[in-house]
C-alpha positions in Angstrom: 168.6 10.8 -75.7 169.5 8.6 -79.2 172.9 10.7 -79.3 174.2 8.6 -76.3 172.8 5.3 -77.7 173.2 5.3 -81.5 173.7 7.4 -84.2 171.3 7.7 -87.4 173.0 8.8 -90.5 171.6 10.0 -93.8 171.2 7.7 -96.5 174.3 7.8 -99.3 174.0 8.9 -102.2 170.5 11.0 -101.7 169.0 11.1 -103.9 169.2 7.4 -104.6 169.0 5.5 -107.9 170.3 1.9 -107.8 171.8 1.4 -104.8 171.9 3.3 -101.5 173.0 2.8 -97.7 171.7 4.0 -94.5 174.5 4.5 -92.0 174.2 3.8 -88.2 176.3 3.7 -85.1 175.3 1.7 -82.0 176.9 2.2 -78.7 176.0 -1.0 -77.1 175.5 -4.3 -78.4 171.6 -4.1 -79.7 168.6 -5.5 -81.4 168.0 -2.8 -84.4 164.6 -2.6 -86.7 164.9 -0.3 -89.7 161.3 0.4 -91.1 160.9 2.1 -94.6 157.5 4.3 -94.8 156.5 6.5 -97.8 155.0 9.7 -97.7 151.6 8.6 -96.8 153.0 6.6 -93.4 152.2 3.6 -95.0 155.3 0.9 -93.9 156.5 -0.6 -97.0 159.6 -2.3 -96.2 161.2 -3.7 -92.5 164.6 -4.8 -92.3 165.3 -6.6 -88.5 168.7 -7.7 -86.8 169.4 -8.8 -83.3 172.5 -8.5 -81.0 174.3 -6.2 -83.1 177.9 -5.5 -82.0 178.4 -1.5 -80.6 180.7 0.1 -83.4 179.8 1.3 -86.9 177.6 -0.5 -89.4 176.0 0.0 -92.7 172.6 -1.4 -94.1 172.6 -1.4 -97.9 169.4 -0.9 -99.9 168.7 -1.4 -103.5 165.3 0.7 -104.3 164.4 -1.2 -107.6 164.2 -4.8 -105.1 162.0 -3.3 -102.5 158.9 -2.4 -105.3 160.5 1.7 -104.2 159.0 4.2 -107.1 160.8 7.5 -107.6 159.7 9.7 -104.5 159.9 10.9 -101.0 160.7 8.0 -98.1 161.0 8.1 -94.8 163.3 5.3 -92.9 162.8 5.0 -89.2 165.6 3.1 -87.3 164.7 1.7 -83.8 167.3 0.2 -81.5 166.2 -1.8 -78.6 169.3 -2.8 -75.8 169.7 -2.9 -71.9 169.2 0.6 -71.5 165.7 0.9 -73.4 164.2 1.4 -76.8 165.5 4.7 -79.2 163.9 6.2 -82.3 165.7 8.4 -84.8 163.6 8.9 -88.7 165.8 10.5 -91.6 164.4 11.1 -95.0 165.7 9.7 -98.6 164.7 10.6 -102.0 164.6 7.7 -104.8 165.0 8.9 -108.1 164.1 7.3 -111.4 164.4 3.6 -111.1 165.7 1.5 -114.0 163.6 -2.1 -112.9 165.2 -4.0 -116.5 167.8 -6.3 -115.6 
């Protein structure tokens, strides 16, 4: 059960725009892979980071870097650790992206 090894939070703000961040809690120290897919399953973006501290931790996102057009996503966190390997998927929304900077 993911409730007694992490915690997958929604994505802040939703819809996002420029920025936004996927919140998670982990229990036990842990390797954690967060996979970004769109709509049609395809994976579009994979963030990895080993032996994470148990406690509360945020992975920041900025849409416009990682090629995201406005749209429907679908990030998948999986968190590997002594006790096995835990799946948890959320959807986000990206709205209009301003790519000029």
């Amino acid at each position: 059960m993911n409730a007694q090894h992490f915690h997958l939070g929604q994505n802040v703000p939703n819809p996002a725009s420029s920025t936004t961040a996927i919140p998670f809690a982990l229990v036990h120290t842990s390797d954690v892979s967060l996979h970004i897919h769109n709509l049609q399953g395809r994976r579009i973006h994979t963030i990895a980071m080993s032996a994470l501290a148990p406690g509360s931790h945020t992975i920041p996102l900025v849409p416009a870097e990682l090629g995201h057009m406005h749209g429907g996503y679908v990030y998948q966190l999986i968190v590997r650790n002594h006790a096995g390997t835990f799946t948890d998927v959320r959807s986000m929304m990206v709205d209009a992206v301003n790519r000029s900077r």
